[in-house]
C-alpha positions, 0 to 999 in steps of 0.5 A: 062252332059246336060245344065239345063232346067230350065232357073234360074238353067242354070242361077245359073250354069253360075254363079258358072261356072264363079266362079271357082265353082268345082261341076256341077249343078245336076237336081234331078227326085224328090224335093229337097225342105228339107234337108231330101228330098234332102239327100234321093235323094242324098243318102248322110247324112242329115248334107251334105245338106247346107239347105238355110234360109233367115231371116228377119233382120229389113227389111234386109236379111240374108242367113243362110246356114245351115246343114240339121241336124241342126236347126238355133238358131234364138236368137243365131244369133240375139246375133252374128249380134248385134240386138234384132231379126231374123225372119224367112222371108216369102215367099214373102220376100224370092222371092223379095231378091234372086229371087228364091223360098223357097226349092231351094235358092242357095247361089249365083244368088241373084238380090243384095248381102246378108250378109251370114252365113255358118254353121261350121256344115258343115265343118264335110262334105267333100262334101256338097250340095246346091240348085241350084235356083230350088227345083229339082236342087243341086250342089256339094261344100266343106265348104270353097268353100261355104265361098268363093262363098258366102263371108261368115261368118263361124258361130256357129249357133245352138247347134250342130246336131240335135239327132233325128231319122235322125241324126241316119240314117245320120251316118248309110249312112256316116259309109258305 
């Protein structure tokens, strides 16, 4: 494979080189900017997308890395970390603590460290992916090397899956 164009995905590819990373960064022709995006461009369930969110902690940040068919329980994590709220951060916020943008946040490549949380939805998934720095760049993982990248925290999340019309086409794909 050819290296990355973009400078903060060769970055990002580096740095999970270094790591002992298994998976090679992949630049898609099309966004991978939501979990649903990513998926189609993917040709994998929505749930194997390890979705990126940055919070707001009392000025802090907090990477939750999410499956893409699960939605984040704000007021479930606040209760997990001991502290009275989560906000979702801003873009500003985003950008300044991992210095890359929304819809491409990778788990590593981050200007400081950041508490992280990794979804144990994701480890229904042989495979996941994650962003790569950019909104068209992606890698391959498993959960635990997730944890391990990261320094992550497994954590329940959210209540489960979501069980809308996507949930459903995600388990059509898996049962091919």
């Amino acid at each position: 494979m050819d290296a990355p164009q973009h400078p903060r995905v060769a970055a990002i590819s580096a740095l999970l080189a270094e790591a002992g990373a298994a998976g090679r960064v992949r630049e898609l022709s099309g966004s991978a900017r939501t979990a649903a995006e990513a998926a189609q461009e993917l040709g994998v369930p929505r749930g194997a997308i390890a979705n990126s969110l940055v919070f707001d902690v009392d000025g802090a940040p907090l990477l939750v890395l999410t499956s893409g068919a699960h939605r984040v329980d704000v007021g479930r994590v606040a209760a997990l970390l001991g502290v009275r709220e989560v906000r979702r951060a801003t873009a500003d916020f985003v950008r300044r603590h991992t210095g890359q943008p929304i819809g491409g946040v990778a788990p590593v490549g981050h200007p400081a460290p950041i508490g992280t949380l990794v979804d144990v939805e994701l480890a229904r998934h042989d495979r996941v992916w994650a962003a790569a720095g950019h909104p068209h760049a992606v890698f391959p993982t498993t959960y635990d090397e997730l944890l391990r990248l990261t320094a992550g925290t497994a954590a329940e999340v959210g209540d489960g899956p979501e069980r809308d019309q996507d949930a459903v086409l995600d388990e059509a794909v898996e049962a091919r």
